[in-house]
Rosetta silent file (secondary structure, phi, psi, omega in degrees, C-alpha in Angstrom):
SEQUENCE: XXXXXXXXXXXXXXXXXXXXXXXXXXXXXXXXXXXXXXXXXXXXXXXXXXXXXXXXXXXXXXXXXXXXXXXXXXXXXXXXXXXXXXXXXXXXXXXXXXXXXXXXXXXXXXXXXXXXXXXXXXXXXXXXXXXXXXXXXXXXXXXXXXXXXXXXXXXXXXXXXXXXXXXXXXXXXXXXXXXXXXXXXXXXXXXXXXXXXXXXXXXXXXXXXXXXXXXXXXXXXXXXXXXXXXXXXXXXXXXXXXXXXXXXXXXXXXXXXXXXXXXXXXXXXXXXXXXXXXXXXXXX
SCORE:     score description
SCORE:     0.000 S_00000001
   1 L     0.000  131.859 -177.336    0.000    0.000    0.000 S_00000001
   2 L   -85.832  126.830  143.908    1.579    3.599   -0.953 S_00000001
   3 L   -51.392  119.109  166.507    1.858    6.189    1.505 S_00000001
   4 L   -53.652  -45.489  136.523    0.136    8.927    0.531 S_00000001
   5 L    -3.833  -60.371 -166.568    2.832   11.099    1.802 S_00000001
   6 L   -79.721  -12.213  161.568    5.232    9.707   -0.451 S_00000001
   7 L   -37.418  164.935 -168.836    3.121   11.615   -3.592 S_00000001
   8 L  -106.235  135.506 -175.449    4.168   14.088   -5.315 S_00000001
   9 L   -86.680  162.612 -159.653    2.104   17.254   -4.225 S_00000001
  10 L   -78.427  138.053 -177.435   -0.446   18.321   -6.909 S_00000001
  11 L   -92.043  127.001 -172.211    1.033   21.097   -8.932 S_00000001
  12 L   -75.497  -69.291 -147.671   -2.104   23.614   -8.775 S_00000001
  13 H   -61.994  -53.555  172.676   -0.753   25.547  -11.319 S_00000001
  14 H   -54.201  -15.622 -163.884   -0.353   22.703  -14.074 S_00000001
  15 H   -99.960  -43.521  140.045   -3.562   21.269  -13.410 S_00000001
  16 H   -45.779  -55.933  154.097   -5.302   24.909  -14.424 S_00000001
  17 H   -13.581  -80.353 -156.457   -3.217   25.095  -17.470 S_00000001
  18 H   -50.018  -44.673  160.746   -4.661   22.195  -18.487 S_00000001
  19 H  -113.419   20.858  132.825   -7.897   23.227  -18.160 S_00000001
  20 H   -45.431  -25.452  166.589   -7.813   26.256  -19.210 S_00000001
  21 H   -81.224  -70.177  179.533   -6.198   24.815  -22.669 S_00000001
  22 H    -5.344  -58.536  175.721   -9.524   22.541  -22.451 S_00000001
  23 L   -52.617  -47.821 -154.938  -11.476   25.948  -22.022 S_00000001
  24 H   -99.460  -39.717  166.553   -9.946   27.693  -25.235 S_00000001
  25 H  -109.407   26.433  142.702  -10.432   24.929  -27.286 S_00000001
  26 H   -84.543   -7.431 -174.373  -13.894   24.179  -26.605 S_00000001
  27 H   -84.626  -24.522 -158.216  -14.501   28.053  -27.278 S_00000001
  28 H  -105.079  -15.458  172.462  -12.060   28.231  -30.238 S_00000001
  29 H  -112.578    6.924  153.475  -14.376   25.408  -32.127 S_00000001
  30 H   -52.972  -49.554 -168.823  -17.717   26.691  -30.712 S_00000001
  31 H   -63.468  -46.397 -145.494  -16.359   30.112  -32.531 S_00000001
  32 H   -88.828  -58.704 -114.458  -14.653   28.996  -35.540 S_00000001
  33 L  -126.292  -98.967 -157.017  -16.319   25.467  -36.414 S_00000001
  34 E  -151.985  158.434 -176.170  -19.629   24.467  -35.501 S_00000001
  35 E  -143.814  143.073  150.003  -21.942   25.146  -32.264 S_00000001
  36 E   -63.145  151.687 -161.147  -25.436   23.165  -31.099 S_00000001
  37 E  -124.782   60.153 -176.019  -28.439   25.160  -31.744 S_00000001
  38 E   -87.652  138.090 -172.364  -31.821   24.486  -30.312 S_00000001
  39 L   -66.667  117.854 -169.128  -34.854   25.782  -31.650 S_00000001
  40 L   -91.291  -22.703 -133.057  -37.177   27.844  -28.885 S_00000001
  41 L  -135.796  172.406  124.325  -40.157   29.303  -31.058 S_00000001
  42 L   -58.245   12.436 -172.088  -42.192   28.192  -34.371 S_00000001
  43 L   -66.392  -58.987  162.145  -41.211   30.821  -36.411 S_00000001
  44 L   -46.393  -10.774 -171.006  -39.706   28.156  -38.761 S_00000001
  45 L   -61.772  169.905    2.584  -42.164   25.912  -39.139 S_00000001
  46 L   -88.492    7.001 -151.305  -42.863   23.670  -40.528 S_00000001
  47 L   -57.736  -48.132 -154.237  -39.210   23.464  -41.905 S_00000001
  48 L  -133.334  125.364  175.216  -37.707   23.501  -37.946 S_00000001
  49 L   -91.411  118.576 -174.703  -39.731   22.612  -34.841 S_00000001
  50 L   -55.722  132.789 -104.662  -39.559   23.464  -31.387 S_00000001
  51 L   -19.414   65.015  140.168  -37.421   21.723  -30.088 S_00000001
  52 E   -26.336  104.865 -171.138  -34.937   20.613  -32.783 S_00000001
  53 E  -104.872  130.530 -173.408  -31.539   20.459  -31.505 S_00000001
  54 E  -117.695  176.713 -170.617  -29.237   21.445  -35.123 S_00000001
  55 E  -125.470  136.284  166.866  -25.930   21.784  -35.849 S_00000001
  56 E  -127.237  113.732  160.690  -24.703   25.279  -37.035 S_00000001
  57 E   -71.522  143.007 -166.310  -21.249   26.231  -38.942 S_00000001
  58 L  -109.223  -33.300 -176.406  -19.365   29.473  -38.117 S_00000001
  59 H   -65.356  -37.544 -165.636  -16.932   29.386  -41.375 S_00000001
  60 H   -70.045   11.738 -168.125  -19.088   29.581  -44.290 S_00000001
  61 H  -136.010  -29.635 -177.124  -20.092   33.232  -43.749 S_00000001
  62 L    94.887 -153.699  167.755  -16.091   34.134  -42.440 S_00000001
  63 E  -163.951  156.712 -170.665  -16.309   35.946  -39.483 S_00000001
  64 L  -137.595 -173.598 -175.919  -17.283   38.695  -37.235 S_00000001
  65 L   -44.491   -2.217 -156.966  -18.296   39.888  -33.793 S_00000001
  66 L  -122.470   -9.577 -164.645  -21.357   37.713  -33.715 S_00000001
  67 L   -95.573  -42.219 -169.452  -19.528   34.538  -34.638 S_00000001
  68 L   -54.708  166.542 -171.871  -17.672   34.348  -31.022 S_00000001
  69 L   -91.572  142.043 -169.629  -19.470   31.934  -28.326 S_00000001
  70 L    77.728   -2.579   75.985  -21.628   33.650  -25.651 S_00000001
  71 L  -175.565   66.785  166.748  -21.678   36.654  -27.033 S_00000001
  72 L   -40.453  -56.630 -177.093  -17.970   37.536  -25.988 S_00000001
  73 L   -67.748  122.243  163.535  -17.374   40.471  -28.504 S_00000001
  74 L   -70.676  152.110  168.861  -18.572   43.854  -28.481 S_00000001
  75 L   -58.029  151.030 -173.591  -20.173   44.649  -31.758 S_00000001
  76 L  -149.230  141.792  173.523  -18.007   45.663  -34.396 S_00000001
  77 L   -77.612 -171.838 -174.037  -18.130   46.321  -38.241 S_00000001
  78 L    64.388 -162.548 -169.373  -16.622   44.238  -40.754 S_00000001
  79 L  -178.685  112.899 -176.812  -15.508   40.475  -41.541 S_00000001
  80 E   -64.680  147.305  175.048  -13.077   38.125  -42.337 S_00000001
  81 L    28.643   45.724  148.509  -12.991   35.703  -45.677 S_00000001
  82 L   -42.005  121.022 -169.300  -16.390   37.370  -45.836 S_00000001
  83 L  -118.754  115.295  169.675  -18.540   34.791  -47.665 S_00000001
  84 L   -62.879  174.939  174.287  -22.991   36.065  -48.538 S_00000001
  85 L   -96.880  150.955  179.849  -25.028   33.850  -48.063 S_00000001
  86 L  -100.722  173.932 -173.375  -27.403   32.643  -50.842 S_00000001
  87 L   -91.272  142.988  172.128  -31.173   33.199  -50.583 S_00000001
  88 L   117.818  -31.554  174.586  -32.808   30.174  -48.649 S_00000001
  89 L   -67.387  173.886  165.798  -30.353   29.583  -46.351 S_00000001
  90 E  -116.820  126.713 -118.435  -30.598   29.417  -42.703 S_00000001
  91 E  -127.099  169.937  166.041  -28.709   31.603  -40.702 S_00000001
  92 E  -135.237  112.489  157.376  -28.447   32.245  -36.624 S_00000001
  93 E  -102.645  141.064  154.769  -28.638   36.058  -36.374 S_00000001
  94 E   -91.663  108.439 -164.503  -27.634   38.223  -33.643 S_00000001
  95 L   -70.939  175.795  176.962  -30.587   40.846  -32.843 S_00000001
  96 L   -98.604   -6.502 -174.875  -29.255   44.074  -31.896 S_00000001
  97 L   -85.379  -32.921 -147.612  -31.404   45.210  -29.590 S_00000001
  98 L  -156.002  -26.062  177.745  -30.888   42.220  -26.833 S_00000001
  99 L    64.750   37.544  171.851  -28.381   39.764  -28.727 S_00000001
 100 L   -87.092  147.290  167.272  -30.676   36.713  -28.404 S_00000001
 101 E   -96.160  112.519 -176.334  -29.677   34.439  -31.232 S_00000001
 102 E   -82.268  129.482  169.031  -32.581   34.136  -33.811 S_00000001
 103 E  -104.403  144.584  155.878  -32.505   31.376  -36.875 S_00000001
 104 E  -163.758 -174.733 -163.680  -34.603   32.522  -40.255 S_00000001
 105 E  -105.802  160.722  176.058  -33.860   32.202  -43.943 S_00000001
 106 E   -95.130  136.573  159.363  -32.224   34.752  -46.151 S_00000001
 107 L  -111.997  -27.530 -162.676  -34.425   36.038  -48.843 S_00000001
 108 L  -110.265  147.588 -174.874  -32.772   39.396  -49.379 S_00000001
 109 L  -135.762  167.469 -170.758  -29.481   39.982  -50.408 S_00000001
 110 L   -64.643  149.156 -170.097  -27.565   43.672  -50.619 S_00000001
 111 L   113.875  -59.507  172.511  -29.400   45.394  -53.355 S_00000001
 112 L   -51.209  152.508  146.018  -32.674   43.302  -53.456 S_00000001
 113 E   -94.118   93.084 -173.588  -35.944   44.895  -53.351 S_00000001
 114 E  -118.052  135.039 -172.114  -38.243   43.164  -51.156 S_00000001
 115 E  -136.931  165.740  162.430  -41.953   44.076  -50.916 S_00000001
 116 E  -130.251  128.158 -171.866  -44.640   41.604  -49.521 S_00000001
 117 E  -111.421  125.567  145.590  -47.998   42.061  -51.497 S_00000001
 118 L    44.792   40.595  168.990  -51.157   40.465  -49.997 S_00000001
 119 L   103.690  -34.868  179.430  -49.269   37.213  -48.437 S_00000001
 120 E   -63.111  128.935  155.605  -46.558   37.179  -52.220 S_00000001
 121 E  -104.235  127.496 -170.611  -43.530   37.885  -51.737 S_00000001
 122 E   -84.019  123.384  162.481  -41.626   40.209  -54.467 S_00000001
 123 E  -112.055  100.680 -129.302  -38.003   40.212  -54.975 S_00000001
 124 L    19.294   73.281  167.892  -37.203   43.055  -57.657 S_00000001
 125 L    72.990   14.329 -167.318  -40.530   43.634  -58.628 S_00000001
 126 L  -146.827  118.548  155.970  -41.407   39.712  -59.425 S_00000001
 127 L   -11.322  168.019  167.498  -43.352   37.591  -57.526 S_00000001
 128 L  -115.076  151.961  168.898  -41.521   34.509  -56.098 S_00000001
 129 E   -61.123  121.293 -179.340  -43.228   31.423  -57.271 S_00000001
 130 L  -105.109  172.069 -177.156  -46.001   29.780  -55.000 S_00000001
 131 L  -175.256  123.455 -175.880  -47.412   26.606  -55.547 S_00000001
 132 E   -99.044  122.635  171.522  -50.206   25.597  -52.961 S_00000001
 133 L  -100.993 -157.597  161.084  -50.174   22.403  -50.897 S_00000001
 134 L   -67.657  157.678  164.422  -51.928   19.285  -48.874 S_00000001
 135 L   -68.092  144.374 -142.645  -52.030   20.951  -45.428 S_00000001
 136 E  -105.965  134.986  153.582  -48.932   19.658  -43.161 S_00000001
 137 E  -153.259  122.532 -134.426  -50.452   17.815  -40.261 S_00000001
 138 E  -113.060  149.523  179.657  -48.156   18.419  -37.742 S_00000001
 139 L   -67.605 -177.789  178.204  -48.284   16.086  -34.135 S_00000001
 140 L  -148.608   87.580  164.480  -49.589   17.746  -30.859 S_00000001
 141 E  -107.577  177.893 -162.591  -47.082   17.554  -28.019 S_00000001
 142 L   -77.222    8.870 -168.688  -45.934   19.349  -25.107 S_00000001
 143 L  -107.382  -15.361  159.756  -43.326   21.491  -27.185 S_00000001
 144 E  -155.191  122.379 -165.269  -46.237   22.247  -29.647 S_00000001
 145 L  -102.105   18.336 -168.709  -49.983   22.135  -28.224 S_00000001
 146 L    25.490   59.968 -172.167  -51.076   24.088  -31.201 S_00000001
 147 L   -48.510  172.953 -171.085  -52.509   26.314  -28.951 S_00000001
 148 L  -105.351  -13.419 -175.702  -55.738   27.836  -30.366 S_00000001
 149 L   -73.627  -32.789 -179.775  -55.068   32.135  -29.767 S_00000001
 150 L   -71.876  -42.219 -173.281  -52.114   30.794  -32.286 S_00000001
 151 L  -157.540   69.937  177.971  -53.262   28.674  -34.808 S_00000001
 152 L   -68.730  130.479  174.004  -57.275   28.854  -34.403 S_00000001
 153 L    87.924    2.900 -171.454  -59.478   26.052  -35.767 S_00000001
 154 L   -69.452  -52.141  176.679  -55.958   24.030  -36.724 S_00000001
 155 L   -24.925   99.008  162.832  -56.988   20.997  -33.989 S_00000001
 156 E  -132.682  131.757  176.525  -58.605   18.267  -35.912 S_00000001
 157 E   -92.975  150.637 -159.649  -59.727   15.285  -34.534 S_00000001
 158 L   -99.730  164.196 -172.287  -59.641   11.836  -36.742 S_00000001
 159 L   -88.098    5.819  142.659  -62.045    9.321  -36.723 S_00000001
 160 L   -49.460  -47.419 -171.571  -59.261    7.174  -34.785 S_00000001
 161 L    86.485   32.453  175.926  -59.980    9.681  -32.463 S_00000001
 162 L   -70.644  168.987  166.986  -56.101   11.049  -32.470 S_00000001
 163 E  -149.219  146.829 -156.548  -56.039   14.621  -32.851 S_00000001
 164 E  -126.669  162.618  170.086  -53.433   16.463  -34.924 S_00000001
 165 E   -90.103  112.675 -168.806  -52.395   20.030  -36.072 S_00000001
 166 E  -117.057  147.108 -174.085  -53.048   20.939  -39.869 S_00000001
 167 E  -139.932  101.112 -178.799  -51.733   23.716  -41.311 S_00000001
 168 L   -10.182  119.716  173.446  -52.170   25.955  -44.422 S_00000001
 169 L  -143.412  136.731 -179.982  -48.519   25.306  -46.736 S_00000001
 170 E  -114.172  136.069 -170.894  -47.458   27.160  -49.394 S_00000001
 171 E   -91.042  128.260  165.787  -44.339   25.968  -51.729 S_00000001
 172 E  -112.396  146.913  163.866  -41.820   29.044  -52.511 S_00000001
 173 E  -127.937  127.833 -164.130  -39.413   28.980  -54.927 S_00000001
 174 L   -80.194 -168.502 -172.235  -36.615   32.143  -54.639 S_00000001
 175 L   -81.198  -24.006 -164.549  -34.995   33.231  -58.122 S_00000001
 176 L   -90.878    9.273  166.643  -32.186   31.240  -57.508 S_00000001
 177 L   122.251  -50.034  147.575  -34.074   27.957  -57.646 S_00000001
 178 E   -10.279  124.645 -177.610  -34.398   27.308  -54.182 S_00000001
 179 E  -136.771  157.305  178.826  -37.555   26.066  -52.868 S_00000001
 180 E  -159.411  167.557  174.847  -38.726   25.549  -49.248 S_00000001
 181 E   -78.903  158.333  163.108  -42.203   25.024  -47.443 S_00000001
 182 E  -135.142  169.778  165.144  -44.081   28.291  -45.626 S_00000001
 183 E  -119.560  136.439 -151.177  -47.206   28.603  -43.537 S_00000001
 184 L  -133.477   37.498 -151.304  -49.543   30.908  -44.541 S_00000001
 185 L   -70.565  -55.747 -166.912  -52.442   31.103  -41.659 S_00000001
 186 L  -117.729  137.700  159.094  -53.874   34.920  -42.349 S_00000001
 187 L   -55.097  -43.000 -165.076  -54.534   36.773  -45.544 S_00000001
 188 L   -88.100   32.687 -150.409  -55.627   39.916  -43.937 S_00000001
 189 L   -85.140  155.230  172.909  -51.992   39.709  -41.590 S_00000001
 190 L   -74.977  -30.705  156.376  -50.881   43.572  -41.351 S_00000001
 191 L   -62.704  -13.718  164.880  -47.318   41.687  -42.485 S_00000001
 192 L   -82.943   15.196  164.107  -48.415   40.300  -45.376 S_00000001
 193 L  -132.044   88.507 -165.932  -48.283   43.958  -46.845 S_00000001
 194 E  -124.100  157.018  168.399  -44.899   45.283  -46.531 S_00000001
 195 E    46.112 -171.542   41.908  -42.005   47.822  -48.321 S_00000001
 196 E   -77.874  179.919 -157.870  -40.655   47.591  -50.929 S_00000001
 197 E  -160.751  120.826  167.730  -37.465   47.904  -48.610 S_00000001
 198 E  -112.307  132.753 -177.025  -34.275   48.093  -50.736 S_00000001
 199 L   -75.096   88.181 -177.846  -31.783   46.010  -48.905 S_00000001
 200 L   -37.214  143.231  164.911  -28.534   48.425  -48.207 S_00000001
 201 L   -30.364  124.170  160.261  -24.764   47.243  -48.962 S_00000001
 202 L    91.830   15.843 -167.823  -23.332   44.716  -46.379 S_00000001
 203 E  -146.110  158.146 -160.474  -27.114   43.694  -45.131 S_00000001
 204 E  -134.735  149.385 -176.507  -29.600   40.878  -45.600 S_00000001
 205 L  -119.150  156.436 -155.937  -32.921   40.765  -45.310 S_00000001
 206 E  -133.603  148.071  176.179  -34.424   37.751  -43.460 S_00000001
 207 E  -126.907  137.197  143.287  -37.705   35.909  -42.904 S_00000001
 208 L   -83.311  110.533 -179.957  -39.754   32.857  -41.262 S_00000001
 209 L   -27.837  -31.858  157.906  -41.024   30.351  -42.995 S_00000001
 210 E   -93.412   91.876 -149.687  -44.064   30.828  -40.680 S_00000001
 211 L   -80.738  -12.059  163.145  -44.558   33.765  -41.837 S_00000001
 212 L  -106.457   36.649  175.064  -47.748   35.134  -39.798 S_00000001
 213 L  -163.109   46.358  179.134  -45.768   34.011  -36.338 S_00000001
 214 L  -146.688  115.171 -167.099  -42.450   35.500  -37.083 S_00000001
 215 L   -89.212  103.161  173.584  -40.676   38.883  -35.982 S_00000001
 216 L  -140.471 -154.651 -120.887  -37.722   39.077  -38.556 S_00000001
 217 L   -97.596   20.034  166.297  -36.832   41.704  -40.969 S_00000001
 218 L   -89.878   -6.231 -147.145  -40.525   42.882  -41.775 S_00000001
 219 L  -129.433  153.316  146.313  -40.599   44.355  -37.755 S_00000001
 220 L   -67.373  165.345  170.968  -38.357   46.901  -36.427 S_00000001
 221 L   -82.809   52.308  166.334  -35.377   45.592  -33.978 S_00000001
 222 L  -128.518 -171.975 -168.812  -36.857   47.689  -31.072 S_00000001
 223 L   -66.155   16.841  166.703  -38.618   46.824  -27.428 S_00000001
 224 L  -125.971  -32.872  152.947  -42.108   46.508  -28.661 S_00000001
 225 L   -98.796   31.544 -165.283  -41.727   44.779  -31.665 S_00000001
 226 L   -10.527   76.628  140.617  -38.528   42.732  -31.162 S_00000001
 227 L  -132.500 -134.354 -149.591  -37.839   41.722  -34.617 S_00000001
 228 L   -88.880  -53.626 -170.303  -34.692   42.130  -36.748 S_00000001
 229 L   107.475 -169.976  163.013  -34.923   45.234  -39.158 S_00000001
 230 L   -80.912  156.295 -168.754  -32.876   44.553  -42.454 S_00000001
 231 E  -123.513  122.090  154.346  -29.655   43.002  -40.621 S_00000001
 232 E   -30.258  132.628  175.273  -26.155   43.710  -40.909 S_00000001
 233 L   -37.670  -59.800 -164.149  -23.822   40.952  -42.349 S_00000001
 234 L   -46.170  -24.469 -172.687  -21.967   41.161  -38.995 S_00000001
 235 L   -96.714   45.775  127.525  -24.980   39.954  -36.768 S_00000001
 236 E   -93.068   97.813 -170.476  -24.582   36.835  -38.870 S_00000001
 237 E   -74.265  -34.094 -153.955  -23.268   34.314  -36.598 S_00000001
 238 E  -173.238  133.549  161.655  -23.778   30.824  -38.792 S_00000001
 239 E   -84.666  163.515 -164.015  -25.327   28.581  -41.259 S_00000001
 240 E  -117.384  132.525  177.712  -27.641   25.855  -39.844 S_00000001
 241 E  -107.061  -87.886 -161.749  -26.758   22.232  -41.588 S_00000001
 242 E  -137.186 -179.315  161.444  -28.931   19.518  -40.226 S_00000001
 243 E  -107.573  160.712  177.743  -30.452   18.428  -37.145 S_00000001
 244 E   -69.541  -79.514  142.219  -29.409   16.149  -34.639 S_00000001
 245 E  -153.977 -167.189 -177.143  -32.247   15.381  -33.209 S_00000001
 246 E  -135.893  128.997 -178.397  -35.858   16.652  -31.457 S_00000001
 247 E  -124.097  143.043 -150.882  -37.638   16.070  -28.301 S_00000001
 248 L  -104.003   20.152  148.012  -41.447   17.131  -28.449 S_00000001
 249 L    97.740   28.649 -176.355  -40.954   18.185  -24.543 S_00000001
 250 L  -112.434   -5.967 -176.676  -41.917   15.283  -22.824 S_00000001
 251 L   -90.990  159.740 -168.685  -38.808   14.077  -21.239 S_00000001
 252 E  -142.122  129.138 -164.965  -38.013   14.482  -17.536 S_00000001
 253 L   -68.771  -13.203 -163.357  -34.720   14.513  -16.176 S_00000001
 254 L   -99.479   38.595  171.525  -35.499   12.204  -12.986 S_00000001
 255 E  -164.626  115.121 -166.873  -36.927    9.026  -15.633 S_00000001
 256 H   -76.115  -41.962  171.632  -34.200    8.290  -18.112 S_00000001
 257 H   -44.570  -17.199 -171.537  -36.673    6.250  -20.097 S_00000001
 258 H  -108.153   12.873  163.686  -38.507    9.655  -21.238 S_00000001
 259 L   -78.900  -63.093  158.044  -34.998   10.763  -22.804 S_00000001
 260 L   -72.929    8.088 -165.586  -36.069    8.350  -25.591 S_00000001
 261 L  -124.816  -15.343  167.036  -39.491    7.986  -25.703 S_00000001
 262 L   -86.802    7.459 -179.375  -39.887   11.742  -26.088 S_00000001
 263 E   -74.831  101.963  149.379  -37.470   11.618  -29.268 S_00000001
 264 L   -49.888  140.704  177.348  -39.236   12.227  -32.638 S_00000001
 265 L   -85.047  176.834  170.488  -38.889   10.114  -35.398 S_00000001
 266 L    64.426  -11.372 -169.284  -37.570   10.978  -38.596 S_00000001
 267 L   -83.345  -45.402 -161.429  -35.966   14.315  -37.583 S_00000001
 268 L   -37.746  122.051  154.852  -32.210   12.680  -36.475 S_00000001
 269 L    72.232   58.778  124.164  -29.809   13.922  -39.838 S_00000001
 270 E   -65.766   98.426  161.543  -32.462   16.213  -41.641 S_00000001
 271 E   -33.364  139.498 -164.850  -30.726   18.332  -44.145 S_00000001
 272 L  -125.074   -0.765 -149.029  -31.182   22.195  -43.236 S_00000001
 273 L   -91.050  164.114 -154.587  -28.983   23.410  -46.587 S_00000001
 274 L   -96.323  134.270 -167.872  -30.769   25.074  -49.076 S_00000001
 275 L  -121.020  156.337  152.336  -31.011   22.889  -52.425 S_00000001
 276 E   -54.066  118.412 -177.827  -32.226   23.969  -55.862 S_00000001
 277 L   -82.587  -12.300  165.912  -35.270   22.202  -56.682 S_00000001
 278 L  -105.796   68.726 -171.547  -34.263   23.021  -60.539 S_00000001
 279 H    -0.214  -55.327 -173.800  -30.231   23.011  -60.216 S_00000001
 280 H   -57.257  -24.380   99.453  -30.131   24.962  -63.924 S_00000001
 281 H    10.731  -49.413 -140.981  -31.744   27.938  -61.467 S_00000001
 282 L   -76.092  -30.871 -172.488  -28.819   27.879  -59.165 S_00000001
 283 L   -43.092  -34.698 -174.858  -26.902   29.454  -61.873 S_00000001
 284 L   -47.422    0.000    0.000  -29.141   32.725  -61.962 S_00000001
């Protein structure tokens, strides 16, 4: 049996090092590389659900103050191996008012003209393509009860007697080929009549696929309507690649069994990256 005595006393100092190197390079590939993401709100649906845990990349944009983890950085202009973004991806912005991290898709690019006409959206003066679909019916868990002040009259019950959320979906296609699902709930929405808004140099303008339950660049970035404004490049922190997985809010930390049984199918490794649906498009 070893005296304890005879150890060598613990070097304090080395032992801090150590994790302090630990520290800087979980921080240096949170920053640089890739960070988990989880989804709080619907504003994406039906694309991204609450709660969707994703994977986002920090390179593919370069980087600025908004890229570091926790929000380290005071804001700052500019960017390194500045990359845009194309429209349809989906970004993690930093708002400016509060620095919460938001995800929505780019529609607007420096330049762009973006108007919203009676639910259409316009990108220099030309509709985007729509193409109207079956209604999405969406599950009813505790992470979305499809409350009814939200999404009134969506609750329909089945002759099973399950009861499910359905929801209005409209197909977009941007100019560049790019197509993605939207929700569409109100006609009359005071947001579905917007700009035009010409999007200044170095800034993007951004949207939610659910597009009557989303404050992003149709709202100002101030305390009553917290949404984005048109956004500086810089408050672009990331692109979002796929998800990991989703838990529909049912799991409880003291019954390990409800770590899996609250897991959705089908979301684990869902592509988030924005594809052409005609490639010959991408070109545009």
């Amino acid at each position: 049996m070893t005296d304890r005595s005879d150890k060598e006393p613990l070097n304090w100092w080395r032992e801090l090092r150590s994790i302090l190197m630990i520290v800087l390079v979980v921080l240096g590939i949170h920053s640089c590389v890739a960070k988990p993401f989880y989804i709080p709100s619907g504003s994406m649906m039906p694309n991204l659900l609450i709660g969707d845990r994703l994977v986002v990349t920090k390179y593919p944009y370069g980087y600025s103050y908004a890229s570091a983890s926790f929000h380290l950085l005071p804001p700052f202009e500019g960017r390194i191996f500045s990359h845009l973004p194309e429209r349809g991806d989906i970004v993690v912005v930093e708002r400016g008012s509060d620095r919460a991290d938001l995800i929505k898709r780019v529609v607007g690019l420096p330049g762009d003209t973006i108007e919203m006409r009676s639910s259409v959206l316009h990108i220099n003066g030309r509709p985007v393509k729509r193409e109207q679909q079956p209604n999405a019916r969406l599950a009813i868990d505790e992470n979305f009860p499809c409350r009814d002040d939200y999404y009134p009259g969506a609750r329909i019950t089945h002759g099973d007697g399950s009861v499910s959320c359905e929801l209005p979906i409209v197909r977009e296609t941007l100019p560049n080929g790019v197509s993605f699902d939207t929700i569409d709930l109100e006609p009359d929405n005071p947001a579905d009549n917007f700009g035009p808004v010409k999007v200044p140099a170095d800034h993007l303008f951004l949207m939610g696929d659910n597009r009557d339950r989303s404050a992003d660049s149709r709202f100002n970035d101030d305390a009553f309507d917290k949404g984005l404004g048109v956004v500086p490049f810089e408050a672009i922190s990331g692109r979002a690649e796929f998800v990991t997985f989703s838990l529909d809010g049912g799991s409880r930390w003291s019954n390990p069994a409800s770590w899996f049984s609250a897991m959705r199918d089908g979301r684990a490794g869902l592509s988030l990256r924005a594809k052409p649906a005609n490639p010959a498009k991408a070109k545009e």
